[in-house]
C-alpha positions in Angstrom: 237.9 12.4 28.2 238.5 13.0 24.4 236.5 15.6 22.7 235.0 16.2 19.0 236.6 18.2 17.1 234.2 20.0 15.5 234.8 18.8 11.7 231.4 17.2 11.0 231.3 13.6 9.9 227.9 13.0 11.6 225.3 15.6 11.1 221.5 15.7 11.8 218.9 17.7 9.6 216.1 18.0 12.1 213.1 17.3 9.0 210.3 17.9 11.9 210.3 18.2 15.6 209.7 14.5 15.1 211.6 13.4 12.1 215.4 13.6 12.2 217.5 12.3 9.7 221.2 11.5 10.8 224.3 12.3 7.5 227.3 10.1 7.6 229.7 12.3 5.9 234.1 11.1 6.1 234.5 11.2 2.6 236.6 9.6 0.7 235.2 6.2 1.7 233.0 7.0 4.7 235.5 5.4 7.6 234.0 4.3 11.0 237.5 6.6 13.4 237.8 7.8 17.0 236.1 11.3 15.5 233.1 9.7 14.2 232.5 7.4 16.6 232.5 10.8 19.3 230.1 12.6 17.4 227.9 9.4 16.3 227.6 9.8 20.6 226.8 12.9 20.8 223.8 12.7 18.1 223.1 9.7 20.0 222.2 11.4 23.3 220.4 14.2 21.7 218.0 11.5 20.0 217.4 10.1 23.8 217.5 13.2 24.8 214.1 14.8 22.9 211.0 13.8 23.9 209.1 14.5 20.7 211.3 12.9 18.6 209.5 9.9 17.1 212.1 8.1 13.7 215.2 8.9 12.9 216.9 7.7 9.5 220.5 7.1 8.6 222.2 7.4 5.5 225.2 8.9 3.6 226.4 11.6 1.7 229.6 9.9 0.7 228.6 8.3 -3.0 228.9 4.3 -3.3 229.5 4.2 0.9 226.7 4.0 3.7 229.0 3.2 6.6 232.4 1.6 5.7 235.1 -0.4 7.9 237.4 1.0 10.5 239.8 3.7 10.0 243.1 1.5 10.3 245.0 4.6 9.8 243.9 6.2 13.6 245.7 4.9 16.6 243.8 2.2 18.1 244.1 3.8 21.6 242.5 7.0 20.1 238.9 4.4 19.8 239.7 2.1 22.5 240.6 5.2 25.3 237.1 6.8 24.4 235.4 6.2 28.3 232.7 3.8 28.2 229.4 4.8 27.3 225.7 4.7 30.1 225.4 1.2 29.3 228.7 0.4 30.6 229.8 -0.8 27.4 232.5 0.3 25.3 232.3 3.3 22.5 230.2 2.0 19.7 228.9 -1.3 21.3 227.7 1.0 23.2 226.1 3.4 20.3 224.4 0.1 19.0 222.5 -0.6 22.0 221.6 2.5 23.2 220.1 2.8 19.7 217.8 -0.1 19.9 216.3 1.1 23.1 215.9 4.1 22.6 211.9 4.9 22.4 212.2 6.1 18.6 212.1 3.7 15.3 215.6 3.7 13.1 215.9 3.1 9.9 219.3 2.5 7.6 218.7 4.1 4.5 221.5 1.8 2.5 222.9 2.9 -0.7 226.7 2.0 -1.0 228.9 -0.2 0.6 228.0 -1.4 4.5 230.9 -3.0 5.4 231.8 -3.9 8.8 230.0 -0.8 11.3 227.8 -0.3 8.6 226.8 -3.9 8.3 226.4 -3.3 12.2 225.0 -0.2 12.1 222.4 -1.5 9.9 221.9 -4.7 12.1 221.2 -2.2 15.8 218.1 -0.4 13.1 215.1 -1.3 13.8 214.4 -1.1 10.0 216.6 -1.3 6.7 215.9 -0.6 3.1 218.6 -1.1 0.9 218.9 0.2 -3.1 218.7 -2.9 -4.9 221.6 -1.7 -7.7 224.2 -0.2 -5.2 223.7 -2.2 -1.4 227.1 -4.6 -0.6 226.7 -5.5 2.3 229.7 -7.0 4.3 231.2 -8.6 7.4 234.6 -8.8 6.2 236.4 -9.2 9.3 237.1 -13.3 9.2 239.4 -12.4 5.7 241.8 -10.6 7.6 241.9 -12.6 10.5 240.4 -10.5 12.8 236.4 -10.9 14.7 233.8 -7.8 14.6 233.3 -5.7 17.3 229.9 -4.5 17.0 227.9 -7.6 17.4 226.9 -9.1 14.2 227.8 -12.8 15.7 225.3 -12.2 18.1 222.6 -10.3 16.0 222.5 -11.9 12.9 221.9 -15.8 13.8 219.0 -14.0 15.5 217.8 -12.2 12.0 219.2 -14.7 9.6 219.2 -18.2 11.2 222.6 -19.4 12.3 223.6 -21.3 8.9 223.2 -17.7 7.1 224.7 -16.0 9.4 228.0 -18.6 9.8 227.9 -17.9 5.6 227.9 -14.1 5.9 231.1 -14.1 8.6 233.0 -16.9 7.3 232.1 -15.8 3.8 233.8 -12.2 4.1 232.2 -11.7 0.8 229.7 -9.3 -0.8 226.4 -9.8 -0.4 224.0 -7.4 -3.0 220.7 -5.9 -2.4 218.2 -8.5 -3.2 220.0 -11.4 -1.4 220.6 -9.4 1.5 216.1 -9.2 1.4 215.8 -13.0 0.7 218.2 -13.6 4.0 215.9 -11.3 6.0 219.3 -9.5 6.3 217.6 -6.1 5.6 213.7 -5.2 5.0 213.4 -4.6 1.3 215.7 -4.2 -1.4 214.3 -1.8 -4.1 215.2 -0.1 -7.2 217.8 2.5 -6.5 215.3 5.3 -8.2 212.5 4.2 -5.7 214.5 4.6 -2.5 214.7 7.6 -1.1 210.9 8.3 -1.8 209.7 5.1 -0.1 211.6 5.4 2.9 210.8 9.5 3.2 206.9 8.1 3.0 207.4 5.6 5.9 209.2 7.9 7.9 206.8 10.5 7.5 204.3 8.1 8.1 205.5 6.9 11.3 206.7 10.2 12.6 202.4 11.6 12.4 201.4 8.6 14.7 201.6 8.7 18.5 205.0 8.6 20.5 203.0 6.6 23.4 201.9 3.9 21.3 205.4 4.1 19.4 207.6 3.6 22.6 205.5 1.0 24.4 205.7 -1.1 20.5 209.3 -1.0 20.7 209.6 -1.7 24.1 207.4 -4.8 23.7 209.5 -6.3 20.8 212.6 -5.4 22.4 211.9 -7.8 25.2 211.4 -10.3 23.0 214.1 -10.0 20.9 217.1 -7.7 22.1 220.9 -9.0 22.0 222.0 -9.9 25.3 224.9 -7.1 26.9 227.1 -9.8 27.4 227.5 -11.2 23.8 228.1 -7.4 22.7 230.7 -7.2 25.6 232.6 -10.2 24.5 232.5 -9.5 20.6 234.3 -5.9 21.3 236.5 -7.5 23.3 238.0 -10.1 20.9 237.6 -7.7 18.1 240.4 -5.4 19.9 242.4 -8.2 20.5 242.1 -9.6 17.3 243.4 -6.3 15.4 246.6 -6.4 17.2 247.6 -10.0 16.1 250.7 -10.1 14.4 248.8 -12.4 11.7 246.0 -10.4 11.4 248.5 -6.8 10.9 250.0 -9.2 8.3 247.1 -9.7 6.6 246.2 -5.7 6.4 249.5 -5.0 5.0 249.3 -7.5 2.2 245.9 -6.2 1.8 246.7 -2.6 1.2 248.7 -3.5 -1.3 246.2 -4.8 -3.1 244.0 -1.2 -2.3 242.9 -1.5 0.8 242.0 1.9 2.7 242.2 4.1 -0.5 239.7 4.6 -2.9 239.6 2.7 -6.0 238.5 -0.8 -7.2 239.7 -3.1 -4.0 237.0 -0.6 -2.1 234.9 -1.3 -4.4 235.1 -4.8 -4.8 236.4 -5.7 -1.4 234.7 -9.7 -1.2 236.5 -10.1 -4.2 239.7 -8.7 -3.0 239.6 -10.4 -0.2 239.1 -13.9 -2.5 242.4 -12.9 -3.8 244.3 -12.1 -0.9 243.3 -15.6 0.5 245.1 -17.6 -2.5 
């Protein structure tokens, strides 16, 4: 079984005994590796773990990236040899799910690029708040021939509606703050400067009410709304399958070099890049 090695890309600063907030932190451009995902788990099983633990929030410390795409630079059998996780699914799948039943209320606090796991990350929340000026958020994966792995095409025709959601895949392409609200795809979008002290205020908020009334909420919705296993199963599996495709490694090379995986303005701008690489 691999192990972390210690270099912190996922850290939690315990606020309150029951208000955690959980730091993504690869810089340059905030990649989704084998590393992260290993101690994304580990944080994952101390939040199931704590039984006065009552929100936790995400969010970044990388500027202009929340959660980005995979690191195509690791060996693919570095994320795919990681041993299934307690729901029997693989590595992050398995993250995502765990993370929606868990008894405590997520929130993504978005500012920067969500692309790909952090598009999914943000979808497995139970809540997401986005900065209206700096959000992009992206399933990209259709653009370079490949299908997600952590269950957007079973979560968001859920969210969005199935027309929205067919937009947002096939698409690959951007989509900004205040769309992203008017899909439903996150909460709220609001003014970058208004962020940080709205979603600290419903955190807080939520963290002084009762954990028995909190649980037995979630628990309630869940069953009328969760993501069947199966669909997660099958995404993860075509998405590993897809990466390997001699098209789709065709596709990443040509898309490097137009900047992919480094940072600079196809990072930035990666819908539009991906417009280009298309033509």
């Amino acid at each position: 079984m691999k192990e972390s090695s210690g270099v912190a890309q996922v850290r939690v600063n315990r606020v309150s005994p029951t208000y955690w907030r959980v730091i993504m932190n690869n810089p340059p451009l905030n990649l989704m590796g084998p590393e992260f995902v290993l101690q994304f788990r580990e944080i994952m099983a101390a939040i199931e773990s704590d039984e006065q633990l009552k929100v936790v929030v995400f969010e970044s410390a990388v500027d202009s990236f929340f959660l980005n795409h995979s690191d195509f630079n690791a060996k693919l059998e570095d994320l795919t040899g990681i041993p299934q996780g307690p729901t029997g699914l693989e590595s992050w799948p398995d993250i995502l799910v765990r993370l929606q039943r868990v008894p405590v209320v997520s929130i993504a606090l978005i500012r920067g690029r969500a692309t790909g796991n952090g598009s999914e990350l943000t979808l497995a929340c139970d809540m997401s708040f986005a900065s209206r000026e700096k959000t992009r958020l992206s399933q990209w994966e259709v653009g370079v021939g490949m299908v997600a792995g952590g269950g957007p095409m079973a979560r968001l025709p859920r969210l969005i509606g199935r027309n929205r959601a067919m937009e947002v895949l096939m698409g690959s392409d951007d989509i900004g703050g205040d769309l992203a609200q008017a899909y439903g795809y996150v909460n709220r979008s609001l003014p970058d400067a208004e962020l940080d002290a709205f979603v600290e205020a419903l955190a807080t908020r939520v963290a002084s009410f009762d954990k028995w009334a909190i649980s037995n909420t979630k628990r309630l919705v869940n069953a009328a709304s969760l993501t069947p296993e199966v669909e997660m199963a099958a995404g993860w599996e075509a998405c590993i399958a897809s990466v390997t495709r001699p098209t789709t490694q065709a596709r990443l090379r040509a898309f490097r070099e137009l900047g992919f995986h480094k940072p600079g303005d196809a990072e930035d701008r990666l819908g539009f890049y991906l417009g280009r690489l298309n033509r």
